[in-house]
C-alpha positions in Angstrom: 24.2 11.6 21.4 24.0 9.6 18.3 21.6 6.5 18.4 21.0 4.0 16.1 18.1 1.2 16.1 17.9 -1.4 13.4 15.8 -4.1 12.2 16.7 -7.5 11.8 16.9 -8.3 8.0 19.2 -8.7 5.2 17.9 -5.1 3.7 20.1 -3.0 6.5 23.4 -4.0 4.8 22.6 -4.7 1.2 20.5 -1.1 1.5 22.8 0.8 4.0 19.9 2.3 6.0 18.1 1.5 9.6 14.9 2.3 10.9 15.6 5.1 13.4 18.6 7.1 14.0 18.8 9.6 17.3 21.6 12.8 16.3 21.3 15.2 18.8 17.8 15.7 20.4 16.3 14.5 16.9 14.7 11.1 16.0 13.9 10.5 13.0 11.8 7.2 12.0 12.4 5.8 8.3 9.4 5.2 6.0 7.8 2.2 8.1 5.1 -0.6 6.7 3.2 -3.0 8.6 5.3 -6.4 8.2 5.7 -9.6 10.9 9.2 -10.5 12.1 10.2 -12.2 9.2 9.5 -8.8 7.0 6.1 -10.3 5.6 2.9 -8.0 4.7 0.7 -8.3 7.2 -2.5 -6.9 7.3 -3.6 -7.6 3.6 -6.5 -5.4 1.9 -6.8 -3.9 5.0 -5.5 0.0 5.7 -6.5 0.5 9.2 -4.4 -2.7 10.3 -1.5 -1.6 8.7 -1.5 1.7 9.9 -1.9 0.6 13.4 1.3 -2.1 13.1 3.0 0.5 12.0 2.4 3.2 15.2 2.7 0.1 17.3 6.1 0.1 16.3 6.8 3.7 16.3 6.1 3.2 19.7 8.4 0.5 20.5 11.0 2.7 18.5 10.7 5.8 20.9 10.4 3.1 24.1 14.2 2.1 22.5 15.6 5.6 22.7 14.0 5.9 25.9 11.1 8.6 24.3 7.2 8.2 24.2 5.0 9.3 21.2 4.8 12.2 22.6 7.8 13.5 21.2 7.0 13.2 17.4 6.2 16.6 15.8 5.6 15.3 12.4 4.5 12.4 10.8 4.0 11.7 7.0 1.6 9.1 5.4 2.4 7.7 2.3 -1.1 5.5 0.8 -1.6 3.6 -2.2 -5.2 4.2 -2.2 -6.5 7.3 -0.7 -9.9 6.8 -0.6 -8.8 4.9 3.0 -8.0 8.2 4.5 -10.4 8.0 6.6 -9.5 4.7 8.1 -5.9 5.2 8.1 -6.2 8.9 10.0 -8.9 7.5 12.7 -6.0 5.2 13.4 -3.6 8.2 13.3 -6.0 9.9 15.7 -6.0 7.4 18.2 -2.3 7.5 18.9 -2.0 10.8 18.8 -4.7 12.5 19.3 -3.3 14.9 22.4 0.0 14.8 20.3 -1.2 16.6 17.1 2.4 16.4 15.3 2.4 18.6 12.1 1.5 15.4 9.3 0.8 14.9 5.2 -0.9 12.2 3.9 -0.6 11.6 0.2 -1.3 8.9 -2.3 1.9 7.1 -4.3 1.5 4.5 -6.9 3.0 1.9 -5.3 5.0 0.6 -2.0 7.9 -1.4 -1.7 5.4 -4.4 -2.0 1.8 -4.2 -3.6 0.9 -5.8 -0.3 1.7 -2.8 1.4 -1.1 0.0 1.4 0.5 2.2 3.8 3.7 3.7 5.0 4.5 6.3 7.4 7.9 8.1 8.6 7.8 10.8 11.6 10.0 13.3 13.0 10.9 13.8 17.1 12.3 16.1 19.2 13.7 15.0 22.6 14.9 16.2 25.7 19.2 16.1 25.1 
């Protein structure tokens, strides 16, 4: 079964990408920042926020496919300041805390937008 979900913004075309594609029994969740339906920052000067838009809608993702969170078995963190690691992985914790997926959390320079403080892609594994 191959899956597709997209967003809704000019960026899918002009880019060629979406934010989740199911192949087979794998999921796989593009890089993913915390932004409002109209693809604003939200969440400004404030990492735990952010992080938790963004698992809010890994969530809705894996609800779209039919899967729960329980299904991701990796997860990667991308952070422009690392000194929130704390923050960002209590967040992390929360979701998926009886999940434990494999996960990295580095620091980049930048984000698509300096807004942006964190992004995170992840990994599943379903049921075919």
């Amino acid at each position: 079964m191959n899956k597709i979900f997209l967003d809704k913004n000019e960026w899918v075309d002009k880019v060629g990408y979406c934010r989740a594609k199911r192949i087979g029994n794998n999921i796989f969740i593009s890089g993913t920042v915390a932004n409002d339906n109209e693809g604003n920052p939200v969440g400004l000067n404030n990492a735990e926020f952010q992080t938790r838009v963004i698992l809010e809608r890994f969530k809705n993702i894996m609800d779209y496919f039919g899967y729960g969170l329980d299904s991701i078995v990796r997860t990667r963190i991308f952070t422009t300041d690392i000194t929130k690691w704390e923050e960002i992985g209590m967040v992390h914790g929360e979701f998926f805390k009886e999940i434990k997926p494999t996960t990295t959390m580095v620091e980049v320079s930048r984000l698509i937008k300096d807004e942006y403080l964190v992004e995170i892609e992840a990994e599943s594994i379903v049921e075919v």
